[in-house]
MMTF fields as JSON, N, C-alpha, C and O atoms, coordinates in Angstrom:
{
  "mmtfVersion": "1.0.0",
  "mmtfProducer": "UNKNOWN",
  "numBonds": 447,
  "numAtoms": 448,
  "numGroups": 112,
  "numChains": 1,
  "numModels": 1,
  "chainsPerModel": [1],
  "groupsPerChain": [112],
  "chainIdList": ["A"],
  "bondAtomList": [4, 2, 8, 6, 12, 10, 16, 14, 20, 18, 24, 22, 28, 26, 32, 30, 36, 34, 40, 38, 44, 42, 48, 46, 52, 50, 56, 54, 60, 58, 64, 62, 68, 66, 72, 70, 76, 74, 80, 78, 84, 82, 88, 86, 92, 90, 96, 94, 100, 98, 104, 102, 108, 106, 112, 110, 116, 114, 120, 118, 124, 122, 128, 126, 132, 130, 136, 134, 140, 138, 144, 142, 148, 146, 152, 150, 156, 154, 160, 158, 164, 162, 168, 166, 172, 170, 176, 174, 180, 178, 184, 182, 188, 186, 192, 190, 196, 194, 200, 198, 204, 202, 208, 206, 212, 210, 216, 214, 220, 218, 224, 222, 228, 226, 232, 230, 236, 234, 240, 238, 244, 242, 248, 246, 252, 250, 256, 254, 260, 258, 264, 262, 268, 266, 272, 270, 276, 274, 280, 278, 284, 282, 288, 286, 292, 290, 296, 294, 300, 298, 304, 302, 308, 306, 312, 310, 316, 314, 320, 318, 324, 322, 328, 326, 332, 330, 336, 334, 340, 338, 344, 342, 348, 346, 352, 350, 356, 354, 360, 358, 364, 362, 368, 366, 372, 370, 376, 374, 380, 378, 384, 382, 388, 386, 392, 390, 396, 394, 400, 398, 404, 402, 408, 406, 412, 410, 416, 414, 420, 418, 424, 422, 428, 426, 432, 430, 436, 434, 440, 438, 444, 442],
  "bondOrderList": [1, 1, 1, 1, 1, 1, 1, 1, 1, 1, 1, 1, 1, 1, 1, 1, 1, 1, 1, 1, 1, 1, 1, 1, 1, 1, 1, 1, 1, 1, 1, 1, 1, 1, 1, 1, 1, 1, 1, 1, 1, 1, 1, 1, 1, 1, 1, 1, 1, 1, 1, 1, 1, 1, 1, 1, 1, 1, 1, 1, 1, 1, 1, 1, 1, 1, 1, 1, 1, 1, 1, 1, 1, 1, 1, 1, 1, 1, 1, 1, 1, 1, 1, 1, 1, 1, 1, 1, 1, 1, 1, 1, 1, 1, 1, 1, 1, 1, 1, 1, 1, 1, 1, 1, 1, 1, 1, 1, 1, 1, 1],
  "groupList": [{"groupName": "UNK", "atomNameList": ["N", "CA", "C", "O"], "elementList": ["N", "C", "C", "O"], "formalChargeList": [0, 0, 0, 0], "bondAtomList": [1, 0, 2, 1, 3, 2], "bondOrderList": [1, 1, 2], "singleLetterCode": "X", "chemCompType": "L-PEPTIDE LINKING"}],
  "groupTypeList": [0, 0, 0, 0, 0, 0, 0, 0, 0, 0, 0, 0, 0, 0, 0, 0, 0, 0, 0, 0, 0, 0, 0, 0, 0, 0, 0, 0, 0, 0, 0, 0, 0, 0, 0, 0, 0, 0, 0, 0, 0, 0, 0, 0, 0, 0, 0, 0, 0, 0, 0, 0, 0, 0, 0, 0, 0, 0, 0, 0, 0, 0, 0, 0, 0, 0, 0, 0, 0, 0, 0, 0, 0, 0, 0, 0, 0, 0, 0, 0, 0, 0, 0, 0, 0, 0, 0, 0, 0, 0, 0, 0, 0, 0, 0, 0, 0, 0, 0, 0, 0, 0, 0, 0, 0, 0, 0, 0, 0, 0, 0, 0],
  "groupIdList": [1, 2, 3, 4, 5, 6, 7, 8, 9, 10, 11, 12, 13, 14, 15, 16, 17, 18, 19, 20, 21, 22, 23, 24, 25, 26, 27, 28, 29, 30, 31, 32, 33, 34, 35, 36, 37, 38, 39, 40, 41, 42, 43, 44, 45, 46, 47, 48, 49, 50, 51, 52, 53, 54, 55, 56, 57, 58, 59, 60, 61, 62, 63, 64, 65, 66, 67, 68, 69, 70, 71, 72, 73, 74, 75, 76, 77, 78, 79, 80, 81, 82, 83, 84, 85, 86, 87, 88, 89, 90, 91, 92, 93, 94, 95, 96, 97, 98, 99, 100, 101, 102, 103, 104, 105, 106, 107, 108, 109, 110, 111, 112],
  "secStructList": [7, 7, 1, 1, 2, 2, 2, 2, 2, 2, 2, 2, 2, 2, 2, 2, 2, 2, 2, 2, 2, 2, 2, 2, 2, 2, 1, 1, 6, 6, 1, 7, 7, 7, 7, 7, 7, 7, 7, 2, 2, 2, 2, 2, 2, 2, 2, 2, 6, 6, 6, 7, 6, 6, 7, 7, 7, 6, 6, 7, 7, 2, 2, 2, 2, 2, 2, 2, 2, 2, 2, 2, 2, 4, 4, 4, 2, 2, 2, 2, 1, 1, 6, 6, 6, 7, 1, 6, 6, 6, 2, 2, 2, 2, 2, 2, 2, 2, 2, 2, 2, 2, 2, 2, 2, 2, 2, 2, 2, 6, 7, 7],
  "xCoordList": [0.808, 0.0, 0.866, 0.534, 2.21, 3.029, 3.981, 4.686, 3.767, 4.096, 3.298, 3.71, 2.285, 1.302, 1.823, 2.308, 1.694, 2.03, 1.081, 1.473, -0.339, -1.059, -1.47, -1.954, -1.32, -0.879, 0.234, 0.219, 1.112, 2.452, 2.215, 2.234, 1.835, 1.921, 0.689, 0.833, -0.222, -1.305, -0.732, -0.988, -0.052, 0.247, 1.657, 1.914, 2.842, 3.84, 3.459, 4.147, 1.655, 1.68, 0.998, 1.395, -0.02, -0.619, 0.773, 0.858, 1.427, 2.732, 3.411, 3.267, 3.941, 4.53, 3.821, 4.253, 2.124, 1.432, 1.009, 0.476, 1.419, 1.253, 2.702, 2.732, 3.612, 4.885, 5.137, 5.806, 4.529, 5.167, 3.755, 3.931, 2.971, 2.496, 2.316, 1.957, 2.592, 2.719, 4.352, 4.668, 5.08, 6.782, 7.192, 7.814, 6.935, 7.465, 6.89, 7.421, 5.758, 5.516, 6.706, 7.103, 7.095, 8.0, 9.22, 9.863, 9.529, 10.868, 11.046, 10.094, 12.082, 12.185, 11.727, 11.471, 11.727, 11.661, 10.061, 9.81, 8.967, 7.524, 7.424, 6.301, 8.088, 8.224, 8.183, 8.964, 7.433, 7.078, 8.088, 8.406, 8.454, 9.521, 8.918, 7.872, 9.758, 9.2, 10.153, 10.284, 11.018, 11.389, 11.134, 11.645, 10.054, 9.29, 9.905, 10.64, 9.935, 10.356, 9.904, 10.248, 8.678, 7.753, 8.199, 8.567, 8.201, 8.309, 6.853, 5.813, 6.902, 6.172, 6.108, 5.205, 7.601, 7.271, 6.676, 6.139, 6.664, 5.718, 4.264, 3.545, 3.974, 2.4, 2.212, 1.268, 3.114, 2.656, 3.332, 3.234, 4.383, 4.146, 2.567, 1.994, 2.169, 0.537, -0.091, -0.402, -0.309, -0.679, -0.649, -1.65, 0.929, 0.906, 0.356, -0.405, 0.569, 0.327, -1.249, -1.379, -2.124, -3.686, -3.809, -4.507, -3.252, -2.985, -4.008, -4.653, -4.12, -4.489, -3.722, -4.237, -2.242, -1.297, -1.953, -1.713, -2.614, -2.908, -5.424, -6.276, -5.488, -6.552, -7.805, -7.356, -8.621, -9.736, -9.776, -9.486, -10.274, -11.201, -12.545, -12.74, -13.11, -14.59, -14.547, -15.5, -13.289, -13.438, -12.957, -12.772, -12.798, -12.515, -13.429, -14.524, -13.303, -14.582, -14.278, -13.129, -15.57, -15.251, -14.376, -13.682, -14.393, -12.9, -12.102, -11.619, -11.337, -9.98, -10.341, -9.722, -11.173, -10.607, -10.943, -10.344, -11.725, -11.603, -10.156, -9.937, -9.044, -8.092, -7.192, -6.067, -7.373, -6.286, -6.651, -5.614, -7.415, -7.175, -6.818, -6.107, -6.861, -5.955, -4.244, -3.387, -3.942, -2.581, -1.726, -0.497, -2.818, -2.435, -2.169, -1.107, -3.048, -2.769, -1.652, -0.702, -1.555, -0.512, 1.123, 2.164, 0.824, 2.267, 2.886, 4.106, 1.941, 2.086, 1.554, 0.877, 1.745, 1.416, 2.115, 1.741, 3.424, 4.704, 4.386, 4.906, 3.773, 3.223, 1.598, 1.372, 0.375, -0.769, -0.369, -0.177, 0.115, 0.562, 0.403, -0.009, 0.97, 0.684, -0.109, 0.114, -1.225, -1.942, -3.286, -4.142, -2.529, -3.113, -2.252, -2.535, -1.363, -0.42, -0.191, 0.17, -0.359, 0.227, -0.908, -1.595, -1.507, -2.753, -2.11, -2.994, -1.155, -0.693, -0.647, -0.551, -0.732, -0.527, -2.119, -2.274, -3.134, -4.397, -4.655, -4.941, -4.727, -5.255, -4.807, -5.187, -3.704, -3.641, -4.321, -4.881, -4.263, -5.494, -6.799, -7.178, -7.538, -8.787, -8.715, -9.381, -7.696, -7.716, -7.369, -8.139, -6.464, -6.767, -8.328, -8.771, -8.74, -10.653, -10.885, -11.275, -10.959, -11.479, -11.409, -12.512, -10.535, -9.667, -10.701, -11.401, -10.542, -10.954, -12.508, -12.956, -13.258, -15.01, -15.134, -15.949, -14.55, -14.443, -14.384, -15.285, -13.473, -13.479, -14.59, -14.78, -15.415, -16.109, -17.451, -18.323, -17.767, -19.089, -18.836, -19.605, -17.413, -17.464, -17.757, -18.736, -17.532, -17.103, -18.756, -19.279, -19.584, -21.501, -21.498, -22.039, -20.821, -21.962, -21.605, -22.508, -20.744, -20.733, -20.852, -20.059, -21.487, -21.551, -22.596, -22.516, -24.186, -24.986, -25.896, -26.949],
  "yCoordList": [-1.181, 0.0, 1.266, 2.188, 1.409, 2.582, 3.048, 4.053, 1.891, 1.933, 2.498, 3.32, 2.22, 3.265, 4.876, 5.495, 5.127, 6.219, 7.729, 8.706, 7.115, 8.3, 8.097, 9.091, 6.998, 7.031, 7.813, 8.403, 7.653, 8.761, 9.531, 10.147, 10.335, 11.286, 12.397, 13.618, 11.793, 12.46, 12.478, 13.308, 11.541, 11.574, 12.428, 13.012, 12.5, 13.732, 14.609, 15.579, 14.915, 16.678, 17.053, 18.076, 16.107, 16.048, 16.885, 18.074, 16.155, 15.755, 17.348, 18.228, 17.62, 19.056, 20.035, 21.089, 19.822, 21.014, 21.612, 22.707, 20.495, 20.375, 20.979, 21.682, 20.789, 21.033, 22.685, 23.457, 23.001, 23.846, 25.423, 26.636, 24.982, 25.948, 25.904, 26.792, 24.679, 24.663, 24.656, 24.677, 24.635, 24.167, 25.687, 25.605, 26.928, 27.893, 28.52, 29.474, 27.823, 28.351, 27.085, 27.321, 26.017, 25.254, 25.888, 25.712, 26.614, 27.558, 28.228, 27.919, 29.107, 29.783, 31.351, 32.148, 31.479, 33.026, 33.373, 34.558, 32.422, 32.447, 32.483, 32.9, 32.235, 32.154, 33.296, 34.058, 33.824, 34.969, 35.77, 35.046, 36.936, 37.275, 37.668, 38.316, 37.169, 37.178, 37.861, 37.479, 39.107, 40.177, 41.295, 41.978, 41.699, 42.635, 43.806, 43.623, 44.95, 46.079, 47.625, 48.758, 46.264, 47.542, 47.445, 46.345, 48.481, 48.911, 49.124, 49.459, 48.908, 49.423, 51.235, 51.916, 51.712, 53.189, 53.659, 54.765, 53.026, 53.615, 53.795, 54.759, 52.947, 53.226, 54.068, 54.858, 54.012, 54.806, 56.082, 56.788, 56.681, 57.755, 58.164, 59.134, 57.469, 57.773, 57.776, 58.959, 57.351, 57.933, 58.801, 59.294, 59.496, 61.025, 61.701, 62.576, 61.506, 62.766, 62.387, 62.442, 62.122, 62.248, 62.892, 63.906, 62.5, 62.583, 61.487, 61.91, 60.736, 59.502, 58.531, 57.802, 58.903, 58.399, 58.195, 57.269, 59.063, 58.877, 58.795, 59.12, 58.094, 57.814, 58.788, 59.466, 58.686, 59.622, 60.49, 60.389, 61.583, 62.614, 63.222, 63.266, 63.537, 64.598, 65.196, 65.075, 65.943, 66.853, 65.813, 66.421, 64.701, 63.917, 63.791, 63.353, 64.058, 63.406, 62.284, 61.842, 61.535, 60.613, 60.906, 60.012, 61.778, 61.412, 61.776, 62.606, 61.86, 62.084, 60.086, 59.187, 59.974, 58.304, 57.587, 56.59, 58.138, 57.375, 57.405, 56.461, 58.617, 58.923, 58.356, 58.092, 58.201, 57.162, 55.822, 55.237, 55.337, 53.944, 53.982, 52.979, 54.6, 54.531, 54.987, 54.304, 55.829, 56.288, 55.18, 55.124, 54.028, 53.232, 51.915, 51.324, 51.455, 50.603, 51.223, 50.465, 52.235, 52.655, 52.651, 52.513, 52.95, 52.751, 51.362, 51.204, 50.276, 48.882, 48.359, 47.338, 48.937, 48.34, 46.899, 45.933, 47.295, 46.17, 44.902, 43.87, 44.764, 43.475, 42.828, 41.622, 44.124, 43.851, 43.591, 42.446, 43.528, 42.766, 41.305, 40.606, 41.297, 39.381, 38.927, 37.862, 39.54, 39.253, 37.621, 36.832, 38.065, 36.812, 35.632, 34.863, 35.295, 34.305, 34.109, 33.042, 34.959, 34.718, 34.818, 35.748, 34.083, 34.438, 35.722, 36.547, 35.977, 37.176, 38.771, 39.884, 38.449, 39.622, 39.47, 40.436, 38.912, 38.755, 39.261, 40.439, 39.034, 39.751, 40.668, 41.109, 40.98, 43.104, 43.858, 44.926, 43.268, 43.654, 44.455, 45.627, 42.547, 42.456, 43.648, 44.679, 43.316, 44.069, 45.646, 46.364, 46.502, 47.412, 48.097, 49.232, 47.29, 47.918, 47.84, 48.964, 46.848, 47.128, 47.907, 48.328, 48.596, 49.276, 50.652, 51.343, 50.814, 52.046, 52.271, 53.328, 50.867, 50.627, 51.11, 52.031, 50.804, 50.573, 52.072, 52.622, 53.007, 54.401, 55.282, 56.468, 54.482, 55.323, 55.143, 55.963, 53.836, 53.975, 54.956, 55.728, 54.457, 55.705, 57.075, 57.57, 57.621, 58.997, 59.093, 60.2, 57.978, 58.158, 58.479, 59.56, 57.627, 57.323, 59.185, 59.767, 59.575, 60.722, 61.63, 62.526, 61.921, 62.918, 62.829, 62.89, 62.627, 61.835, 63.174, 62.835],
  "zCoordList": [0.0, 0.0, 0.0, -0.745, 0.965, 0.47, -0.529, -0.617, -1.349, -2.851, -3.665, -4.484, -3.591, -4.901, -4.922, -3.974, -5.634, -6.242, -5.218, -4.579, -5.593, -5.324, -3.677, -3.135, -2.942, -1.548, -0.819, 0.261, -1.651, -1.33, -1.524, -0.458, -2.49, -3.128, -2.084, -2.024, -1.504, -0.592, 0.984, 1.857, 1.048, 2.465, 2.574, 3.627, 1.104, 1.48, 1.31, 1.631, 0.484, 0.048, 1.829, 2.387, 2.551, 4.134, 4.947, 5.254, 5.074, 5.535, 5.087, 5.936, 4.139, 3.914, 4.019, 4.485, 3.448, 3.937, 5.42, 5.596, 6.623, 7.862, 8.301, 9.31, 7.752, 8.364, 7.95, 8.638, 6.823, 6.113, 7.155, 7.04, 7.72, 8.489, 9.585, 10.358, 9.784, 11.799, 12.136, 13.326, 11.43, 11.419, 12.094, 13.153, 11.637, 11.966, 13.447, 14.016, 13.924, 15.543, 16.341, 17.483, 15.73, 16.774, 17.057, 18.092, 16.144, 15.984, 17.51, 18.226, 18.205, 19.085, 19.029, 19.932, 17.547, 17.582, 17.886, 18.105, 17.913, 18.392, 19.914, 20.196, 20.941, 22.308, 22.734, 22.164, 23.703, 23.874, 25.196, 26.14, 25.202, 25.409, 26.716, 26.757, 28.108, 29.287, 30.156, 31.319, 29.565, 30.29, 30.038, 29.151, 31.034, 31.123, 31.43, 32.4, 31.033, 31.142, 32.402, 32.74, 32.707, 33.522, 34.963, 35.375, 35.758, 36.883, 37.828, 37.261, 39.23, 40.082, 40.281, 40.768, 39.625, 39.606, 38.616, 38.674, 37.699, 36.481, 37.123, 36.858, 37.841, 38.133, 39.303, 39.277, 40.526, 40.706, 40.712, 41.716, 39.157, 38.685, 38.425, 38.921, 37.786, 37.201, 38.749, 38.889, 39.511, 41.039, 41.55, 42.071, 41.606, 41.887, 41.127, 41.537, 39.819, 39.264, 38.832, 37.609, 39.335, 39.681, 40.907, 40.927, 41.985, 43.051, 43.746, 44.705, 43.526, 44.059, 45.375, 46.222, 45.1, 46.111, 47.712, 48.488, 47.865, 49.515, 49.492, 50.319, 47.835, 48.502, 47.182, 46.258, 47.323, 46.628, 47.608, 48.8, 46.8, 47.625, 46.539, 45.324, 47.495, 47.125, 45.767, 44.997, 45.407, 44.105, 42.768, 41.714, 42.742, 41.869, 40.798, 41.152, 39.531, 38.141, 37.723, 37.704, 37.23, 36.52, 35.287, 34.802, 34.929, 33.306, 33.96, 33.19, 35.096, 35.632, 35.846, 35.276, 36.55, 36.846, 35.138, 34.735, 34.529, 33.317, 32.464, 31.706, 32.597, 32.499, 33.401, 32.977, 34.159, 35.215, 34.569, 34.254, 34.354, 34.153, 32.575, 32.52, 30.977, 30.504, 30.766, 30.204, 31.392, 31.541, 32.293, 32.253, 33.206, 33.752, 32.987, 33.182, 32.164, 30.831, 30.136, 29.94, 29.781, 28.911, 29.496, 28.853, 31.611, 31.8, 31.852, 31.867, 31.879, 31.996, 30.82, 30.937, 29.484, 28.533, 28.077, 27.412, 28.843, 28.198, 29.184, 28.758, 30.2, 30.943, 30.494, 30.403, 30.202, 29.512, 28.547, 28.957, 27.162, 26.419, 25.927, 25.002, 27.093, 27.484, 28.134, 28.709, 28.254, 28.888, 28.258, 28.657, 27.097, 26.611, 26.589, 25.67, 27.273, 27.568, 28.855, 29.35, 29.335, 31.313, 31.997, 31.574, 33.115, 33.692, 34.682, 34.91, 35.139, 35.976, 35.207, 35.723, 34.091, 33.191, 32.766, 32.018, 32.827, 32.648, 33.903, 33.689, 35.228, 36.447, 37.208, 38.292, 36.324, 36.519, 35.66, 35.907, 34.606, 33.788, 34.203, 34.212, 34.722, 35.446, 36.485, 36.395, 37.606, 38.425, 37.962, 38.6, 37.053, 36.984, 36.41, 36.584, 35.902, 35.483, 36.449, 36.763, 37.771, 39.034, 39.433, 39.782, 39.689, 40.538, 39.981, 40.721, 38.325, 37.627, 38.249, 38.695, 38.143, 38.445, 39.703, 39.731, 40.987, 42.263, 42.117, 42.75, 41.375, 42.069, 41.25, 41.52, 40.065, 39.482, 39.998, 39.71, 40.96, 41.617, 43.367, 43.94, 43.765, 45.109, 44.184, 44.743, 43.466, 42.907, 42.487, 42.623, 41.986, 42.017, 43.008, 43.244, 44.24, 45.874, 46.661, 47.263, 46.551, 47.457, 46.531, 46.822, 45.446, 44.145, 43.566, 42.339, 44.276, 44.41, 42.287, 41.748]
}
């Protein structure tokens, strides 16, 4: 049977057409690069300069916290990134929208 012609001939074109597009994710250069560049001061640079560092207060708007939580994605962009590969880089994520939600319903509750 692996003599016929058109048996071979289906199972090397299977065979090369399988190799020839899954072959290049086995490679190293697809491995996703797991030195992260980001700092704990990057964020909370973006802390002070909201002034968030020591907490909410009263005169806060929602587009200052809607603005904190992009400036905050953007200083940890290089760890969200991967967030589709690392579950830890997935739940800073999560947790920074929390973080954003959590201050945009206090900022409803006393701003009635």
């Amino acid at each position: 049977m692996l003599t016929m012609p058109d048996v071979v001939y289906t199972y090397g074109f299977n065979l090369g057409y399988g190799f020839g597009f899954g072959g290049p994710y086995l490679l190293p250069t697809y491995l996703a690069d797991t030195a992260f560049t980001c700092t704990p001061v990057k964020f909370l640079n973006v802390l002070n300069k909201y002034g968030f560092s020591s907490g909410l207060n009263s005169q806060v708007k929602i587009d200052q916290i809607q603005n904190f939580g992009v400036d905050c994605k953007q200083a940890l962009h290089c760890l969200l990134q991967h967030s589709g590969g690392y579950s830890e880089a997935a739940e800073v994520e999560y947790l920074l929208e929390d973080l954003q939600e959590a201050a945009a319903q206090y900022i409803a509750l006393i701003n009635p």
